[in-house]
C-alpha positions as CSV (number, residue, x, y, z in Angstrom):
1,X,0.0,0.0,0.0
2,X,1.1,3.3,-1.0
3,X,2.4,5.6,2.2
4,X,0.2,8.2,2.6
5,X,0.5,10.2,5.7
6,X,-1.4,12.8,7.3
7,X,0.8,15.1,9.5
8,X,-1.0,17.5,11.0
9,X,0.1,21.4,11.0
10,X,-1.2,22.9,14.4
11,X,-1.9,26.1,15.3
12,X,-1.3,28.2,18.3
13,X,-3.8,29.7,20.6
14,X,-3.2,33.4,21.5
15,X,-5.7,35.4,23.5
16,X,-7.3,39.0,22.4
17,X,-4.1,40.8,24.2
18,X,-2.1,38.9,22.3
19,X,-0.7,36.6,25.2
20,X,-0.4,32.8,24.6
21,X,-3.5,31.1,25.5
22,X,-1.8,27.4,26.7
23,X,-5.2,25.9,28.0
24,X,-7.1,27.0,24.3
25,X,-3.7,25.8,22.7
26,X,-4.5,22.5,24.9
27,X,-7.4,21.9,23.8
28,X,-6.6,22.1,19.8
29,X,-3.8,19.7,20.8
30,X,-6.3,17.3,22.2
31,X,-8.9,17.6,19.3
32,X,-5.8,16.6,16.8
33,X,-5.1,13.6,18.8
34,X,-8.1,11.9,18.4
35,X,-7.6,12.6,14.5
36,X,-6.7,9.6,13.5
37,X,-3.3,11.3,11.5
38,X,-0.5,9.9,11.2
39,X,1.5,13.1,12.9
40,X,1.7,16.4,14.2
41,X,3.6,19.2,13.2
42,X,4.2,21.9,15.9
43,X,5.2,24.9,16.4
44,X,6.0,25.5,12.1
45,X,4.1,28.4,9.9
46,X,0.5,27.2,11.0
47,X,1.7,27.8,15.0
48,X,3.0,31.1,14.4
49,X,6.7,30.3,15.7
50,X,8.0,33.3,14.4
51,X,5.9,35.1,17.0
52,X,6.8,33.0,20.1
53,X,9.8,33.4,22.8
54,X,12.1,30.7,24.0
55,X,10.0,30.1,26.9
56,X,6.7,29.9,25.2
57,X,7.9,27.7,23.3
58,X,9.1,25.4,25.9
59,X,5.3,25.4,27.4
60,X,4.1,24.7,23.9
61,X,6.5,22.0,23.2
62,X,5.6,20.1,26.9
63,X,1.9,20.7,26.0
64,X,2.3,19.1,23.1
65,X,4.1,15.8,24.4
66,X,1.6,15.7,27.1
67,X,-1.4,15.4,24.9
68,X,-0.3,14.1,21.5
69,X,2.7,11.6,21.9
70,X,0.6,8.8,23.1
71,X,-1.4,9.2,19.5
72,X,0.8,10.1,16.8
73,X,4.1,11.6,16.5
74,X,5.0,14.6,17.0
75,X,7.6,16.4,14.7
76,X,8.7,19.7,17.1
77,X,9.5,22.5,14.5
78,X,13.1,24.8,15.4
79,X,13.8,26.9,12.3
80,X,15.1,30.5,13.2
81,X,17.0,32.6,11.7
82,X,20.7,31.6,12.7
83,X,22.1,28.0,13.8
84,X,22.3,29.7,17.0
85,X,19.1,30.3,18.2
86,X,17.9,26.7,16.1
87,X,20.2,24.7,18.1
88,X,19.0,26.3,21.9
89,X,15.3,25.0,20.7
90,X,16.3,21.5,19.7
91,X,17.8,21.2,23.2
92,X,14.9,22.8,24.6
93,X,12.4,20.3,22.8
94,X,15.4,16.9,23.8
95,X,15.2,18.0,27.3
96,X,11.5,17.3,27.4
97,X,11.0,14.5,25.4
98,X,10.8,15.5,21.8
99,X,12.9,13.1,19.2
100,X,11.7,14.3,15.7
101,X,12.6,17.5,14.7
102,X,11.8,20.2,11.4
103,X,13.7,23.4,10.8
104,X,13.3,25.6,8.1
105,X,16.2,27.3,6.6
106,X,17.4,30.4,7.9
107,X,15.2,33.5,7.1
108,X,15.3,36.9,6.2
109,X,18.8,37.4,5.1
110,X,20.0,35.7,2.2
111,X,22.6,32.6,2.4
112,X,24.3,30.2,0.0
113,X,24.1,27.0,-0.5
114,X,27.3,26.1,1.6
115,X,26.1,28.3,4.4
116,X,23.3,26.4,4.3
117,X,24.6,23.0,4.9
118,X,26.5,24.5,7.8
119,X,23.3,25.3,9.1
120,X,21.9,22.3,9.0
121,X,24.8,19.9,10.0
122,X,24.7,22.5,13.4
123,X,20.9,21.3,13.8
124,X,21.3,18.0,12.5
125,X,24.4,17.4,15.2
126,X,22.2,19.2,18.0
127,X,19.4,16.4,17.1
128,X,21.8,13.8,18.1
129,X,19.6,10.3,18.1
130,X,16.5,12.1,17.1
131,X,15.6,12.7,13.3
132,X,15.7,15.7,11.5
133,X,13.5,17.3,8.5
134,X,14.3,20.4,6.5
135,X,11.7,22.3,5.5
136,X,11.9,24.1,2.5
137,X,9.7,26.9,2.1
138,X,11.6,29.7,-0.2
139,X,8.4,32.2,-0.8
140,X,8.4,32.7,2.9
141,X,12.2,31.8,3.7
142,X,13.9,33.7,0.7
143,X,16.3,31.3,0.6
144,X,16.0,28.1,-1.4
145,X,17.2,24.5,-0.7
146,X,18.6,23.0,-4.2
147,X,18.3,19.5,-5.2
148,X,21.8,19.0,-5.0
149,X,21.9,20.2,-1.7
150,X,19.0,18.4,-0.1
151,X,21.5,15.5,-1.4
152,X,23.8,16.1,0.7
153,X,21.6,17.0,3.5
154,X,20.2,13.5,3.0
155,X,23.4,11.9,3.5
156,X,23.9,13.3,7.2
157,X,22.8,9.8,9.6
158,X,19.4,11.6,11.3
159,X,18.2,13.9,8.1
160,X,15.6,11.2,7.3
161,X,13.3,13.8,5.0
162,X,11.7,17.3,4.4
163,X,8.6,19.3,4.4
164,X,8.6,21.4,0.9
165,X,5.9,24.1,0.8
166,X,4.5,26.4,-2.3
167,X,6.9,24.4,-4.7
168,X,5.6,22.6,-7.5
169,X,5.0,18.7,-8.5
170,X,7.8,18.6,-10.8
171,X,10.3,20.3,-7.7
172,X,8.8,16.9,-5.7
173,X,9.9,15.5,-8.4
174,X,13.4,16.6,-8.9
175,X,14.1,16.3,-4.8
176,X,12.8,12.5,-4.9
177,X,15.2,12.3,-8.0
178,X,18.2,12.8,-6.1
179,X,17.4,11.2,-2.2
180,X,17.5,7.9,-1.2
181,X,14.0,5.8,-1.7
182,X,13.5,5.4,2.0
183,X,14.2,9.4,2.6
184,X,10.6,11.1,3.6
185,X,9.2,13.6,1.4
186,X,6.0,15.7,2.5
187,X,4.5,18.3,0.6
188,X,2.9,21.2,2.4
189,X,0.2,21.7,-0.2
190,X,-3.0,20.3,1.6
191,X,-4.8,19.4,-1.3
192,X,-2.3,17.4,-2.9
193,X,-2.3,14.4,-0.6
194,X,-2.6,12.1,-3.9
195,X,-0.7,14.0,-6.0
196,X,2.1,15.0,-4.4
197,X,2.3,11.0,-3.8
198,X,2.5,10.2,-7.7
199,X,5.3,12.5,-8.0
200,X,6.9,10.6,-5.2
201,X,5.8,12.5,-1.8
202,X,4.8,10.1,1.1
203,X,2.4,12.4,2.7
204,X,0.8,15.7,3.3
205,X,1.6,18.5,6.1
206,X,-1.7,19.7,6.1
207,X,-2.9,22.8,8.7
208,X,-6.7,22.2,7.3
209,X,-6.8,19.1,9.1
210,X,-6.6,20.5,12.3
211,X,-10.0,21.7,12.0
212,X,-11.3,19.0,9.7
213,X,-9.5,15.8,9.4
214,X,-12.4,13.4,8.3
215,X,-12.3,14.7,4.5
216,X,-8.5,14.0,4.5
217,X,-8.3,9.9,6.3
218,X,-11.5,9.9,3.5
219,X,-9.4,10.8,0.9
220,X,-6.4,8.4,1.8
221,X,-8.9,5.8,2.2
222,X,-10.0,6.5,-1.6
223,X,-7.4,6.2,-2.7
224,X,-6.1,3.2,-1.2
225,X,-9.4,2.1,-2.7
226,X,-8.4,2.0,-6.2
227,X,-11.8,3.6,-6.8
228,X,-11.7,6.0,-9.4
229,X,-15.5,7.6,-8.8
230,X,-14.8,7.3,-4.3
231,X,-11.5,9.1,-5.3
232,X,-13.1,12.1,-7.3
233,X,-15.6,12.5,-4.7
234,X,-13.6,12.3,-1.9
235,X,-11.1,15.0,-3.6
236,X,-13.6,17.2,-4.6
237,X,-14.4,17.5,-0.4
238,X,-11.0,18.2,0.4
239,X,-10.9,20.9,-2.1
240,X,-14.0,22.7,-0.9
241,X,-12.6,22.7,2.5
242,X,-9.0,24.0,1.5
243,X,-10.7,26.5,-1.2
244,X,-12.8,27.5,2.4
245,X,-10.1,27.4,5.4
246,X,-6.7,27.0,3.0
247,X,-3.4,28.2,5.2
248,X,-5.4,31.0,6.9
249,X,-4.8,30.5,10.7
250,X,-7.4,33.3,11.4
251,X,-10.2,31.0,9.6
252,X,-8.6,27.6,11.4
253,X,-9.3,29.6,14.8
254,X,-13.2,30.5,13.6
255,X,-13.6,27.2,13.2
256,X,-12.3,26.3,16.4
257,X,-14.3,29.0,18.0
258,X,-17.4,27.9,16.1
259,X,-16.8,24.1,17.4
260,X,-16.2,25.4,20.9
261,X,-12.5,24.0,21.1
262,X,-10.8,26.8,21.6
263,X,-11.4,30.5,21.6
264,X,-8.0,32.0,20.6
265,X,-7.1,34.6,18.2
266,X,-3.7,35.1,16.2
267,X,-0.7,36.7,17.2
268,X,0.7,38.0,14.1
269,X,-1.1,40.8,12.0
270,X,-3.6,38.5,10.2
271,X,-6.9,39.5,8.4
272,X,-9.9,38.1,10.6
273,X,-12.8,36.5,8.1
274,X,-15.2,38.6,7.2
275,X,-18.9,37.5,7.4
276,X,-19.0,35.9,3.9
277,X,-16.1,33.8,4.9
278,X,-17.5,33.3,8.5
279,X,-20.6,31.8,6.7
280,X,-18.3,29.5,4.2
281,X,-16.5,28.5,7.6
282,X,-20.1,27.4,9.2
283,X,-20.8,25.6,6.3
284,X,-18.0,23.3,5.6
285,X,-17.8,23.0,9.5
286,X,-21.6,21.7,9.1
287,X,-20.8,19.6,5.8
288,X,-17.6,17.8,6.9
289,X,-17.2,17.9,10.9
């Protein structure tokens, strides 16, 4: 059977003031763990890590351990800007628990190639026993990761795969080109569960599926099937619900707020929904929940 995992991209709960609302953030955590995914990503774009401090992030990082270990696993994200500051939040996450790891590369200023691998060999040496992902995500990032690098990446012991975001089919399909069969390749596009697999991905990172998971272990399930009708159907569901919710963490929290999960807000300066999209939210929420 054809690996097709679901790792789930979480967001974070921040009240009105802008403070970090750990119980709300608890709560999400909780609803994702009776998912049925595969994984949980924490702490990446989706959970607003930009915006959270060293010590917030060690609450988040325990929360998380606490309430999802026991039901999936639970990839602790530590991209910052410098090898530095990337390396303190691996040791943060090790010391409670965490043993799979994601960093993005380094952001805002630009690097090279080489400077990246010294990046990542500092992060990949912090992980120690644990495993390590590299997420690629140059629209946000500004800085790319090459095929040729990613090559080498893949040949440091505990880089077992990365998480490539806003890149298309045929980049899947020149990183899967140059890594090793058994080296993990998720695509951050949450609609292209399927195909992101034909072009050689072995799963999604999907944020929508922290609000509505069903459509997605449907679609996985369809197409396991081999059932070309079940498989339309079921991707025609997923793409309402991404066209609805997409990578918007303000619309992820009005669904939370509208299932009575959580009642958080974001941190960062994100447009609310307005009451068209507030009405689009209530109705996938009533279609596919």
């Amino acid at each position: 059977m054809t690996r097709r995992d679901i790792v789930t991209a979480i967001p974070t709960s921040f009240h009105a003031d802008g403070s970090l609302d750990l119980e709300g953030t608890r709560s999400i955590y909780r609803y994702v763990a009776a998912s049925g995914n595969e994984g949980a990503f924490v702490l990446g774009t989706t959970g607003e890590f930009p915006a959270v401090d060293e010590a917030e992030f060690a609450s988040l990082v325990g929360v998380a351990l606490e309430e999802l270990r026991a039901h999936m696993r639970v990839i602790v994200h530590v991209g910052r800007p410098s090898a530095y500051e990337a390396v303190r939040r691996v040791r943060i996450a090790r010391e409670l628990g965490a043993r799979e790891f994601a960093a993005l590369t380094p952001y805002y200023l630009a690097s090279t190639q080489d400077a990246l691998y010294d990046y990542f060999k500092a992060v990949a040496e912090a992980v120690g026993d644990g495993e390590l992902f590299i997420y690629i995500y140059p629209k946000l990032s500004g800085n790319a990761v090459s095929p040729e690098l990613l090559a080498r990446l893949a040949e440091l012991p505990n880089v077992i795969g990365a998480k490539i975001s806003e890149l298309s089919l045929d980049d899947i399909r020149a990183y899967r080109a140059v890594v090793p069969a058994d080296f993990v390749l998720y695509t951050g596009a949450d609609r292209d569960l399927v195909a992101a697999g034909e072009a050689g991905a072995q799963g999604v990172v999907s944020g929508v599926s922290s609000v509505l998971p069903k459509p997605f272990r449907a679609l996985a399930a369809a197409a396991d099937s081999g059932d070309p009708a079940l498989l339309a159907r079921a991707q025609a569901d997923v793409d309402d619900i991404v066209s609805v919710i997409g990578g918007d963490m303000p619309r992820m929290k009005a669904g939370y707020r509208a299932m009575g999960i959580a009642d958080g807000t974001c941190r960062m300066a994100l447009a609310e929904p307005d009451a068209t999209a507030l009405a689009e939210i209530d109705r996938v929420l009533a279609t596919y929940a």
